[in-house]
PDB file as gemmi writes it, atoms N, CA and C in Angstrom:
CRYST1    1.000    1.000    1.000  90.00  90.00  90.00 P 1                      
ATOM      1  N   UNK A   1      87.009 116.301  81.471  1.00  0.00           N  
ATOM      2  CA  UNK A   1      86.399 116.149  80.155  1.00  0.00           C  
ATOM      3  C   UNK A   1      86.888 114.856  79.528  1.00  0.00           C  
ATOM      4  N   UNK A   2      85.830 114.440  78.922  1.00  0.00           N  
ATOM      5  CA  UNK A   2      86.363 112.968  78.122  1.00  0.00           C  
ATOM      6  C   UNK A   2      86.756 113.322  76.506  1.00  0.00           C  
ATOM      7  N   UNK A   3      86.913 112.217  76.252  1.00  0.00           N  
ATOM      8  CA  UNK A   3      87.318 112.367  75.047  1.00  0.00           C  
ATOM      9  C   UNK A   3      85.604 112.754  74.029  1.00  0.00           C  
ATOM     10  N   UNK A   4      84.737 112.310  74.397  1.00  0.00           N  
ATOM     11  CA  UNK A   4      83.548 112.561  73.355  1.00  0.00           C  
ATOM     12  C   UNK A   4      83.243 113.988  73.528  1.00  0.00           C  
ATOM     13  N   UNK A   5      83.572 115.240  74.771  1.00  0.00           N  
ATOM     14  CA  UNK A   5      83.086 116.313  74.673  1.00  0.00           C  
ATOM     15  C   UNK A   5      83.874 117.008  74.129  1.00  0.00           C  
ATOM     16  N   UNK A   6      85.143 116.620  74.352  1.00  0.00           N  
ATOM     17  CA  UNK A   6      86.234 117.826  73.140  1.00  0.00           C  
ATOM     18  C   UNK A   6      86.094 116.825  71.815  1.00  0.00           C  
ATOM     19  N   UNK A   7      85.390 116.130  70.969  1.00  0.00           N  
ATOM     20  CA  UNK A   7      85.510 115.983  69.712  1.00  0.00           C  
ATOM     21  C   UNK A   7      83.739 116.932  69.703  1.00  0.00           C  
ATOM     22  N   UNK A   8      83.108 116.875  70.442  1.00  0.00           N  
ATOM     23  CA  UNK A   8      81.679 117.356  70.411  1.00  0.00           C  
ATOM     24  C   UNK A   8      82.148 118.885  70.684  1.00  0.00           C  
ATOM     25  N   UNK A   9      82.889 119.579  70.907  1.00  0.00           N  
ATOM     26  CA  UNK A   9      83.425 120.922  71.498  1.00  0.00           C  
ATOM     27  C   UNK A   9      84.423 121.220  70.376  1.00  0.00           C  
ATOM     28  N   UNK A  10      85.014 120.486  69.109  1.00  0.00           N  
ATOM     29  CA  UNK A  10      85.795 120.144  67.830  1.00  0.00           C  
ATOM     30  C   UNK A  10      84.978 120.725  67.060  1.00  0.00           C  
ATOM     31  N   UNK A  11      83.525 119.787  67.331  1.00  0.00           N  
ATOM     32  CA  UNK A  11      82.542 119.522  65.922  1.00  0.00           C  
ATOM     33  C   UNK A  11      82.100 120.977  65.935  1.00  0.00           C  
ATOM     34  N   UNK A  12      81.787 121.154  66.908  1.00  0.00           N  
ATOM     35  CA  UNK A  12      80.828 122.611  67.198  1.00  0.00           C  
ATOM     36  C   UNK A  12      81.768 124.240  66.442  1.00  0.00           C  
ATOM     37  N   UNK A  13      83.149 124.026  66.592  1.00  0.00           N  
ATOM     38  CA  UNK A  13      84.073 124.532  66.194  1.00  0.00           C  
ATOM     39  C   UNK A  13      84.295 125.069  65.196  1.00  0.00           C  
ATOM     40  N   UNK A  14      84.329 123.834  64.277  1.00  0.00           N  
ATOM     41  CA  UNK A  14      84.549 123.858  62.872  1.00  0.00           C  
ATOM     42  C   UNK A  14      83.180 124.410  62.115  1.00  0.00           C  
ATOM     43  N   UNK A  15      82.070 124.005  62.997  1.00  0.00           N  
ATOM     44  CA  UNK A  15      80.996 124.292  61.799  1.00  0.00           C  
ATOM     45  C   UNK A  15      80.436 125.828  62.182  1.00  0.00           C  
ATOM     46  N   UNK A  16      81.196 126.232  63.399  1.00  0.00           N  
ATOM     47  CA  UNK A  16      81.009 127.713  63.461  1.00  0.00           C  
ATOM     48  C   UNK A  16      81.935 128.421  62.263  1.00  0.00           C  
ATOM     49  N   UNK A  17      82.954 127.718  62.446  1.00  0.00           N  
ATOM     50  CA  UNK A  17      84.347 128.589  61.501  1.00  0.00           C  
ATOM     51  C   UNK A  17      83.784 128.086  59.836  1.00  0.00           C  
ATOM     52  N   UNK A  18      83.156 126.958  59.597  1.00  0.00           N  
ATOM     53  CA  UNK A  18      82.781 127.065  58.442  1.00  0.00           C  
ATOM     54  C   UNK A  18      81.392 127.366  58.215  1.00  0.00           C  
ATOM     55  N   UNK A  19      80.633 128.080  59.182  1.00  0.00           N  
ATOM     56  CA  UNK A  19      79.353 129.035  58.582  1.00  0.00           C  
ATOM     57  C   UNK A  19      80.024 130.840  59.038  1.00  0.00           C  
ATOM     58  N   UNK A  20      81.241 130.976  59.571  1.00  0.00           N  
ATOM     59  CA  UNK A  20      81.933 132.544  59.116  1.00  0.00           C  
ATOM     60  C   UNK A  20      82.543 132.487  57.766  1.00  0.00           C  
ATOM     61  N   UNK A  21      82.717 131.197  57.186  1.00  0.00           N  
ATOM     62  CA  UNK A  21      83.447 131.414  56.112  1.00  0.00           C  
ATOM     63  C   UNK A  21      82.359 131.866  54.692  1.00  0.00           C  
ATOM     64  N   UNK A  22      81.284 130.777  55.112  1.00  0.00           N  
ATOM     65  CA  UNK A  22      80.022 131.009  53.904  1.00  0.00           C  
ATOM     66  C   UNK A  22      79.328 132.539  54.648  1.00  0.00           C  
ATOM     67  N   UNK A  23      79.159 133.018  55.458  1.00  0.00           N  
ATOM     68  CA  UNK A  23      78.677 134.054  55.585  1.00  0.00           C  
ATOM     69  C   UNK A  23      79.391 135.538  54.874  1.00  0.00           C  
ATOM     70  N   UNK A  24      80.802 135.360  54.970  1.00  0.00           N  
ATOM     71  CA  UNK A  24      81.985 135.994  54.747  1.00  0.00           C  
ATOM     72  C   UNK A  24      81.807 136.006  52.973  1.00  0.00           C  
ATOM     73  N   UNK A  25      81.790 135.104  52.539  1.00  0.00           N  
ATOM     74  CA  UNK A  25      81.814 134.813  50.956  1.00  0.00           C  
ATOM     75  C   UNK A  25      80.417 135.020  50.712  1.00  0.00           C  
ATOM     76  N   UNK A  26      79.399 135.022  51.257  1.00  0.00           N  
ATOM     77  CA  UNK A  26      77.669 135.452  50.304  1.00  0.00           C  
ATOM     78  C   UNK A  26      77.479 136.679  51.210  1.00  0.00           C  
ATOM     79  N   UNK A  27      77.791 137.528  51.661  1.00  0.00           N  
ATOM     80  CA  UNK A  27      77.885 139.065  52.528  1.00  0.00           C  
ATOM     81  C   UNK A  27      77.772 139.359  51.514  1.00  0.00           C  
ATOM     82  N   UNK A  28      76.979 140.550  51.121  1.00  0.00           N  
ATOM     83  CA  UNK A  28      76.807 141.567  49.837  1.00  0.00           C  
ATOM     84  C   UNK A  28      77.550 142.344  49.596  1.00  0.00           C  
ATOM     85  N   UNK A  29      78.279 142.894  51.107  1.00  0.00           N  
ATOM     86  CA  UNK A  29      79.986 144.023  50.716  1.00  0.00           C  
ATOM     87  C   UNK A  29      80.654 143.443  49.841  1.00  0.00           C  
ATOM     88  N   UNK A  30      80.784 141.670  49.724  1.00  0.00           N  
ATOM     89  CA  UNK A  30      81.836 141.467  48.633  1.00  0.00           C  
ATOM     90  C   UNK A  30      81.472 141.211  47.458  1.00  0.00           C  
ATOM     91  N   UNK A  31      80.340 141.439  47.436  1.00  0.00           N  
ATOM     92  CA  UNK A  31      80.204 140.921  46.075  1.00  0.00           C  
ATOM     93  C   UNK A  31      80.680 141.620  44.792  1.00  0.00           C  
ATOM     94  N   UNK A  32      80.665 142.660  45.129  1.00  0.00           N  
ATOM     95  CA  UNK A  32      81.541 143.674  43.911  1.00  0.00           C  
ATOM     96  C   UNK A  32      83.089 143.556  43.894  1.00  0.00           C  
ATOM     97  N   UNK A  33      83.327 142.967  45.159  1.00  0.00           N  
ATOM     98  CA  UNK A  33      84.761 142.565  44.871  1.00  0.00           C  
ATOM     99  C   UNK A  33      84.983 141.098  44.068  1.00  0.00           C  
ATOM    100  N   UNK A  34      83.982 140.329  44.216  1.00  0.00           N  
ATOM    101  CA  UNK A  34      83.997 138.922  43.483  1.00  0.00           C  
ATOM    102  C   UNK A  34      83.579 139.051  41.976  1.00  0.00           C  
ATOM    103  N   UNK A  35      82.483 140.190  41.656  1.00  0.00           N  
ATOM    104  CA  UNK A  35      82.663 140.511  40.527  1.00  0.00           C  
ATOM    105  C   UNK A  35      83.703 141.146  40.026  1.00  0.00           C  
ATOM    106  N   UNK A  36      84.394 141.420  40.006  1.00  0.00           N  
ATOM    107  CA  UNK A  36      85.577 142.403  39.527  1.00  0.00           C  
ATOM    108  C   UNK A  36      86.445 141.035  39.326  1.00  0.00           C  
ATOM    109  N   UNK A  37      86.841 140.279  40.164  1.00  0.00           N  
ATOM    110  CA  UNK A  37      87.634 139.417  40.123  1.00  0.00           C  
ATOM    111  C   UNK A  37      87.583 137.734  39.809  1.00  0.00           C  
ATOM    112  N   UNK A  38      85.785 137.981  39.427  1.00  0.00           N  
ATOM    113  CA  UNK A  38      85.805 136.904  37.981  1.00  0.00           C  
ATOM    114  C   UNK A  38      86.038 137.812  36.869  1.00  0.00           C  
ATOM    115  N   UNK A  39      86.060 138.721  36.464  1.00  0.00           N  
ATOM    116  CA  UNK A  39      86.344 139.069  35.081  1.00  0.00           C  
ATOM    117  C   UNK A  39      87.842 139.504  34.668  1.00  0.00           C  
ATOM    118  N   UNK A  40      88.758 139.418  35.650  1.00  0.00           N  
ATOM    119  CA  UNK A  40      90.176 139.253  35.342  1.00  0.00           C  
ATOM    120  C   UNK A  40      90.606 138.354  34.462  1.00  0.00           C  
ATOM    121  N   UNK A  41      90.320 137.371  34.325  1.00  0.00           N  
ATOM    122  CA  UNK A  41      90.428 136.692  32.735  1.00  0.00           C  
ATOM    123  C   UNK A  41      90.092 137.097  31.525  1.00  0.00           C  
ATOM    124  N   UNK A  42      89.193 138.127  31.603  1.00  0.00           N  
ATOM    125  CA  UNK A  42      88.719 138.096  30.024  1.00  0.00           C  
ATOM    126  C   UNK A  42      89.072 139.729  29.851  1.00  0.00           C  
ATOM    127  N   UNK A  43      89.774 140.588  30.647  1.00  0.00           N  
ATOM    128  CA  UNK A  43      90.041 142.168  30.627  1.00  0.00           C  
ATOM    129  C   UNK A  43      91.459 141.568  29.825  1.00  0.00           C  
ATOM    130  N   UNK A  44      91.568 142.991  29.046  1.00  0.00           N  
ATOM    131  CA  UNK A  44      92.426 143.128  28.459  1.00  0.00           C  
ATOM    132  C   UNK A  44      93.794 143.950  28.660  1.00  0.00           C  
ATOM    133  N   UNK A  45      94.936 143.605  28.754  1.00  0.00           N  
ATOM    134  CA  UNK A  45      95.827 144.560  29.600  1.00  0.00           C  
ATOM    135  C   UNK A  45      97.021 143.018  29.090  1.00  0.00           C  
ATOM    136  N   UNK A  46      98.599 143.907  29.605  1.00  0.00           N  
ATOM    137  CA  UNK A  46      99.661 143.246  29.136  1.00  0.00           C  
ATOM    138  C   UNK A  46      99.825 142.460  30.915  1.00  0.00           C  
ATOM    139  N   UNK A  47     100.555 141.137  31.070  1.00  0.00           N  
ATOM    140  CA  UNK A  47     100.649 140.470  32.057  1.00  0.00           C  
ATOM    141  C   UNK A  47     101.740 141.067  32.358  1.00  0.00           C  
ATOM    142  N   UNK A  48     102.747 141.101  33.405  1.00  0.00           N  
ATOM    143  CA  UNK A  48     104.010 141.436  34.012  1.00  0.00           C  
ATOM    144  C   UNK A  48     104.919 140.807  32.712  1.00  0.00           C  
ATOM    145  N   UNK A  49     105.201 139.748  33.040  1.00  0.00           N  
ATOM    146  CA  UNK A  49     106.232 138.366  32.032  1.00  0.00           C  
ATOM    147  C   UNK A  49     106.040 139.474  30.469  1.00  0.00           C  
ATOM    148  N   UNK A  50     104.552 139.721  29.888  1.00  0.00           N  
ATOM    149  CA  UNK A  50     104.475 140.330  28.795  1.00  0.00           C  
ATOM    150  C   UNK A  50     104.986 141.718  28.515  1.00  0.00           C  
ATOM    151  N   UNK A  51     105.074 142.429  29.414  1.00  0.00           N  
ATOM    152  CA  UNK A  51     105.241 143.403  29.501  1.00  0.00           C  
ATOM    153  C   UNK A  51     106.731 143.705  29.103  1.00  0.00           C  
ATOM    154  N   UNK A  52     107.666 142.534  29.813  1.00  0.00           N  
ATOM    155  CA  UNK A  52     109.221 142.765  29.705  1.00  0.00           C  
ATOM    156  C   UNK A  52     109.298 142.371  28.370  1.00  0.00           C  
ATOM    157  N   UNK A  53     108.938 141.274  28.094  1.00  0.00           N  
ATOM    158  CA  UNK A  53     109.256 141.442  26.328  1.00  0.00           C  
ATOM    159  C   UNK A  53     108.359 141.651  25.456  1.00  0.00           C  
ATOM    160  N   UNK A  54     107.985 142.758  25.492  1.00  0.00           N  
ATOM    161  CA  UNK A  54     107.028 143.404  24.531  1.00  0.00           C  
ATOM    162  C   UNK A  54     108.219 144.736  24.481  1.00  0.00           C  
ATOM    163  N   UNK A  55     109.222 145.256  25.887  1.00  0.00           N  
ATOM    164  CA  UNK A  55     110.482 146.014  25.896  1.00  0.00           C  
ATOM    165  C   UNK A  55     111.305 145.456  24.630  1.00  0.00           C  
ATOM    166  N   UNK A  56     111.773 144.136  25.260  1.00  0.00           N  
ATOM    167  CA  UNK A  56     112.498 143.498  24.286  1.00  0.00           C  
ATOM    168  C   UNK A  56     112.408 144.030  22.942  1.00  0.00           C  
ATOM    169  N   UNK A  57     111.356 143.332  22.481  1.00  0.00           N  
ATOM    170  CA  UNK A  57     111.027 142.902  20.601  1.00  0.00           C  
ATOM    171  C   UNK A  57     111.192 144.895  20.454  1.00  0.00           C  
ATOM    172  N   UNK A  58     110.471 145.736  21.002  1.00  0.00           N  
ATOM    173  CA  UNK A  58     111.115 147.195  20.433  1.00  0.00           C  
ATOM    174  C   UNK A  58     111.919 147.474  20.625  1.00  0.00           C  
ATOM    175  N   UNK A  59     113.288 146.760  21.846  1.00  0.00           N  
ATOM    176  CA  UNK A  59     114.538 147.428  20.776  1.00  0.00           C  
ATOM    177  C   UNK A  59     115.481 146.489  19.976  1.00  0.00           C  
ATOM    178  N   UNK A  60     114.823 145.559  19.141  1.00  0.00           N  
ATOM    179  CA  UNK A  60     115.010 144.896  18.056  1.00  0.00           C  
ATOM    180  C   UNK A  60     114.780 145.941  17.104  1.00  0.00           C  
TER     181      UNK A  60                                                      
END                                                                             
């Protein structure tokens, strides 16, 4: 093998592994997981860090 069939045997590679990746991410199983996890920003709930001193300030 020369060098042009393993970069042609490379190319072929990558654009398999990057059409499992877009297939993987627009699959309809996830999409309820991608919804759920754009709206983690705007749900309401205490963060970890908040949580310990929100302990704190009540036993002030």
């Amino acid at each position: 093998m020369d060098q042009g069939t393993l970069q042609g045997i490379g190319t072929i590679l990558a654009m398999l592994a990057f059409g499992g990746v877009i297939w993987w991410a627009l699959s309809p199983h996830k999409k309820k997981d991608f919804e759920e996890a754009a709206q983690l920003p705007f749900e309401e709930g205490e963060l970890d860090g908040d949580s310990q001193s929100d302990e704190k300030r009540q036993d002030l």
